[in-house]
Kinemage of the C-alpha trace (Angstrom):
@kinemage 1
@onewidth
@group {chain A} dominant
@subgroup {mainchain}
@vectorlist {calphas} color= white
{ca unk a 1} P 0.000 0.000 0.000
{ca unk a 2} L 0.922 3.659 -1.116
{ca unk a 3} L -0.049 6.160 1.567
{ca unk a 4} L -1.372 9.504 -0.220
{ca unk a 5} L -0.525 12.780 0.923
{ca unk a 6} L -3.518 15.262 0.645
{ca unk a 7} L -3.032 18.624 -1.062
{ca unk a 8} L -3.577 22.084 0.816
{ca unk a 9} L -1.249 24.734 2.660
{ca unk a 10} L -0.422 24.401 5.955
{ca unk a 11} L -1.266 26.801 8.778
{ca unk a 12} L 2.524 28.774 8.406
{ca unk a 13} L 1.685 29.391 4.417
{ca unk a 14} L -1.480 30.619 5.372
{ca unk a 15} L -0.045 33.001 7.528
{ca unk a 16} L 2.947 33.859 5.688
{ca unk a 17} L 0.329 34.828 2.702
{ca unk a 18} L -1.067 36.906 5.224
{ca unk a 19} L 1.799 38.918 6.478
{ca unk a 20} L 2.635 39.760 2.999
{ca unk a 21} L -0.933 41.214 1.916
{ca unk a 22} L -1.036 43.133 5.330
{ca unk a 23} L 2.881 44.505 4.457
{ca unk a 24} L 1.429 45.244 0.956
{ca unk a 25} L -1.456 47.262 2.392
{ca unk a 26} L 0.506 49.296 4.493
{ca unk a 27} L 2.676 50.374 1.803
{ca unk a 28} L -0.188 51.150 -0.715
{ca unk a 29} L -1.763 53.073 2.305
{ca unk a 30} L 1.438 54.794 3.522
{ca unk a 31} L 2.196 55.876 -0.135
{ca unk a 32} L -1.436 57.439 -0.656
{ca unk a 33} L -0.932 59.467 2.562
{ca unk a 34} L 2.765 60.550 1.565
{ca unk a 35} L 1.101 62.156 -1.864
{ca unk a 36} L 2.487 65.291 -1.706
{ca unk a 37} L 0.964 68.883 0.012
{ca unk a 38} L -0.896 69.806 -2.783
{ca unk a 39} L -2.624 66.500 -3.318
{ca unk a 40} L -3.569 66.932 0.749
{ca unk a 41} L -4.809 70.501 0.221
{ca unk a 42} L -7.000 68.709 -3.162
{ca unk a 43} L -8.221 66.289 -0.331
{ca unk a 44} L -9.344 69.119 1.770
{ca unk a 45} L -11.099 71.142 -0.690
{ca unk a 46} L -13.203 68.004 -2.176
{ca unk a 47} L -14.012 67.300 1.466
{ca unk a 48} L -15.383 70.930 2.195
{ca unk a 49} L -17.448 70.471 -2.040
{ca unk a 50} L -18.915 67.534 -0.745
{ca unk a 51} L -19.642 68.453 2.864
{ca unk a 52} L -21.256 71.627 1.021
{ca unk a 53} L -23.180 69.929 -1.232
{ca unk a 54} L -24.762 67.280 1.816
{ca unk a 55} L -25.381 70.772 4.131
{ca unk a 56} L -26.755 72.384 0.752
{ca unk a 57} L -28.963 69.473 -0.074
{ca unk a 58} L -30.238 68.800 4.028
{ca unk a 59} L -31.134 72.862 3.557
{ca unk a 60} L -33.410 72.111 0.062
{ca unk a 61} L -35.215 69.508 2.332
{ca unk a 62} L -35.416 71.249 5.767
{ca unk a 63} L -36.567 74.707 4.555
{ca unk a 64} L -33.608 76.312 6.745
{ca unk a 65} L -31.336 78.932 6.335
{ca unk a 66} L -27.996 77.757 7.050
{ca unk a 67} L -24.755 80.331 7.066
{ca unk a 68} L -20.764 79.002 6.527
{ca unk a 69} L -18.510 80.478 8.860
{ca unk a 70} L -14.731 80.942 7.199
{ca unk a 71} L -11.937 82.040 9.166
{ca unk a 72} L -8.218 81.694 8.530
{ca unk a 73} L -7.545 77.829 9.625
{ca unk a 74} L -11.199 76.423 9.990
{ca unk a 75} L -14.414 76.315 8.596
{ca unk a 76} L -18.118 75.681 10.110
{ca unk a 77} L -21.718 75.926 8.897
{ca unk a 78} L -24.079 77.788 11.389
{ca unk a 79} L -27.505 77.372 11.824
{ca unk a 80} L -30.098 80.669 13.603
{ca unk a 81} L -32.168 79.490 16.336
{ca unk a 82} L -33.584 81.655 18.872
{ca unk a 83} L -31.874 84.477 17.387
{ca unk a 84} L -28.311 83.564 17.258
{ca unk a 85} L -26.118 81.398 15.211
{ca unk a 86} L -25.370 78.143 16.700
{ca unk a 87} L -22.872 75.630 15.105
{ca unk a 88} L -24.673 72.469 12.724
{ca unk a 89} L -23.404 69.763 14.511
{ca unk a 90} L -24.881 66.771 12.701
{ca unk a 91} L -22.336 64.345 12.758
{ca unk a 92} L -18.793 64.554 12.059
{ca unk a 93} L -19.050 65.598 8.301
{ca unk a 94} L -20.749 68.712 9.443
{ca unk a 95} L -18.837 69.545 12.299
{ca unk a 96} L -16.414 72.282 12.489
{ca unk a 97} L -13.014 71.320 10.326
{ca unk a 98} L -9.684 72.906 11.586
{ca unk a 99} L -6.638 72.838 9.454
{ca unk a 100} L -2.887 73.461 11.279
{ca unk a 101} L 0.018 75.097 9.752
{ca unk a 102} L 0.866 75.786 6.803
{ca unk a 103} L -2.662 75.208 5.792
{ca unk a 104} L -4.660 78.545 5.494
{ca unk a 105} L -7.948 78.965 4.062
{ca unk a 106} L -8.794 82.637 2.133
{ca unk a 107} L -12.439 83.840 1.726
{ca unk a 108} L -14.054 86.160 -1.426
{ca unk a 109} L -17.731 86.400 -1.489
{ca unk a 110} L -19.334 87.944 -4.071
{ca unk a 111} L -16.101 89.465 -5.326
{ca unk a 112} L -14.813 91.120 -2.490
{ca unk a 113} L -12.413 89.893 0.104
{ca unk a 114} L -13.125 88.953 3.666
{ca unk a 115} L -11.166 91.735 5.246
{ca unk a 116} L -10.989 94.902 2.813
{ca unk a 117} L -7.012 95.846 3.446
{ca unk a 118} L -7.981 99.217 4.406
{ca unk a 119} L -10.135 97.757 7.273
{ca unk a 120} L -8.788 98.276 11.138
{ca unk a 121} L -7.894 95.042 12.478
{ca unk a 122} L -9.842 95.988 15.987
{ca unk a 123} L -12.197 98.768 16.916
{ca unk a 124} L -12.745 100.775 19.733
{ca unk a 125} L -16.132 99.321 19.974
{ca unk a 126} L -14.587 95.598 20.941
{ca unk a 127} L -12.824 97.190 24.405
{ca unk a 128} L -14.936 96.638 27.142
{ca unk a 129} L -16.305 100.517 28.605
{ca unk a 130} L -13.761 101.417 31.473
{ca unk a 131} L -14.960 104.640 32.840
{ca unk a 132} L -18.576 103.320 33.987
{ca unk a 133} L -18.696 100.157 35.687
{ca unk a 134} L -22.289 99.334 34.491
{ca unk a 135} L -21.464 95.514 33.625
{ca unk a 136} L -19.984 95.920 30.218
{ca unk a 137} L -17.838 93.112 29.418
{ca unk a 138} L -16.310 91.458 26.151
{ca unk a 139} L -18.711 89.032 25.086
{ca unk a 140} L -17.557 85.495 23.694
{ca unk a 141} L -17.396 85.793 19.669
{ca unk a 142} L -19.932 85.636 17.515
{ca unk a 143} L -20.537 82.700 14.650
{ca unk a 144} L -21.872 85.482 12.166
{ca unk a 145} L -21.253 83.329 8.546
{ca unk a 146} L -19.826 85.370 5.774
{ca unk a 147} L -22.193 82.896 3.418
{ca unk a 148} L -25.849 81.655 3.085
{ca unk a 149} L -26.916 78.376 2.068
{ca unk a 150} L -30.892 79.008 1.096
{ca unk a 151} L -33.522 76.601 0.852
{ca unk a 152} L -34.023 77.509 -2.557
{ca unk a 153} L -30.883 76.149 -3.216
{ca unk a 154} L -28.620 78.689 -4.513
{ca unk a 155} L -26.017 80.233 -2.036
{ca unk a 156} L -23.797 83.283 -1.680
{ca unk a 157} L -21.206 83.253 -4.751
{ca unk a 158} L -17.894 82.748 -3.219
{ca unk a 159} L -14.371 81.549 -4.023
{ca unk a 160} L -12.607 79.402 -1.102
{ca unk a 161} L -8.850 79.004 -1.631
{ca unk a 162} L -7.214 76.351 0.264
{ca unk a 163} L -3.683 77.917 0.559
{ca unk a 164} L -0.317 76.188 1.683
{ca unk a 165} L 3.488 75.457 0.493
{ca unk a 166} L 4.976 72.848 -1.111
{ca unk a 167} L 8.081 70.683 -0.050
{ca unk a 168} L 10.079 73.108 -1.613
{ca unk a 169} L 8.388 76.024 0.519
{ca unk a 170} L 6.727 77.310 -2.563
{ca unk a 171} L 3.555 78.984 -1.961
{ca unk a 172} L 0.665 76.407 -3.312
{ca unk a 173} L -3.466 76.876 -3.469
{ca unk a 174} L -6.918 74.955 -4.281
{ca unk a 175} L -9.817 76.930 -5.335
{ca unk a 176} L -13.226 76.516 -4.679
{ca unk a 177} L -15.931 78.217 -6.618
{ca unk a 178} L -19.385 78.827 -5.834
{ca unk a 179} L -21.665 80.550 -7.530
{ca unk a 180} L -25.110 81.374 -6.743
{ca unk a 181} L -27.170 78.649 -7.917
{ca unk a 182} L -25.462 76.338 -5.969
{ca unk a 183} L -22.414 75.130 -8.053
{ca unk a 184} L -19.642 73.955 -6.932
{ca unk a 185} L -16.413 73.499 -8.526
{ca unk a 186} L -12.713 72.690 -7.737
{ca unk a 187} L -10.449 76.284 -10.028
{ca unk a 188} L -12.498 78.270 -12.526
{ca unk a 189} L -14.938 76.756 -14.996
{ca unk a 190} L -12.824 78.834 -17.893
{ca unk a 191} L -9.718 77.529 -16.941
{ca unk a 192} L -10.783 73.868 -17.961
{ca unk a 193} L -10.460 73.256 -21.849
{ca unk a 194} L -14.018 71.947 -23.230
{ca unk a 195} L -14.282 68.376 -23.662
């Protein structure tokens, strides 16, 4: 009698296979992650298009008016209730988004900049009264947004640019466009050839 040896892998092939597809994912993952600082600032702006677009369409449904706070290294959409705006905390999508250095994010609604240069940086009117102690005090800032999501869809025309520097500390951007019926769009429309 011939004894017969059955086919298969044995438990260490199995687990060698294993180890290599898991060493192969890493490296596929690390190199997506390593892509480059413009690539990351891309990521950024497609995230704050399509978190846009969900906030825009949840604003068609709801009938609410909902505002988009920009300042220089975050971003968050407001809603009013009981006469102030509160942040639209529905879920970490809509949540507030924070960038850190070198990331920098630059506002133009409608054509004109955030802060006009010849703008003061402070006014009198923020300093708390000194002369009369009648209980004036600085109050904790206010979420007024800069743009207006409607429920007719459209929104405040604006151009976002996601701003930031290169690996050789060149100065790099992504811009956002919005115009007023709603459409988004990563750069210009003109500065795409037609297909």
């Amino acid at each position: 009698m011939q004894s017969s040896r059955q086919a298969g892998f044995t438990l260490l092939e199995v687990l060698l296979v294993i180890l290599l597809m898991g060493l192969a994912a890493s490296a596929v993952t690390l190199s997506i992650n390593n892509a480059g600082p413009e690539k990351e600032l891309e990521r950024h702006a497609r995230q704050f298009v399509a978190t846009t677009e969900l906030v825009l369409d949840e604003v068609v449904m709801s009938g609410q008016f909902v505002g988009l706070v920009v300042e220089d290294h975050s971003y968050e959409f407001v809603l009013r209730r009981e006469g102030k705006w509160v942040p639209l905390e529905d879920g970490r999508m809509v949540s507030r988004r924070e960038f850190e250095e070198p990331v920098e994010l630059s506002l133009v609604v409608e054509g004109l900049p955030l802060v006009q240069e010849d703008e003061e940086e402070t006014s009198w009117f923020d300093e708390p009264f000194e002369e009369a102690d009648v209980g004036f005090t600085k109050k904790e800032k206010k979420l007024d947004p800069q743009v207006f999501l409607f429920p007719s869809g459209e929104m405040s025309g604006f151009e976002l640019s996601f701003l930031g520097r290169d690996d050789n500390n060149k100065d790099i951007d992504v811009l956002v466009v919005a115009n007023p019926l709603g459409r988004l769009t990563l750069g210009r429309e003109d500065e795409y050839p037609a297909n």
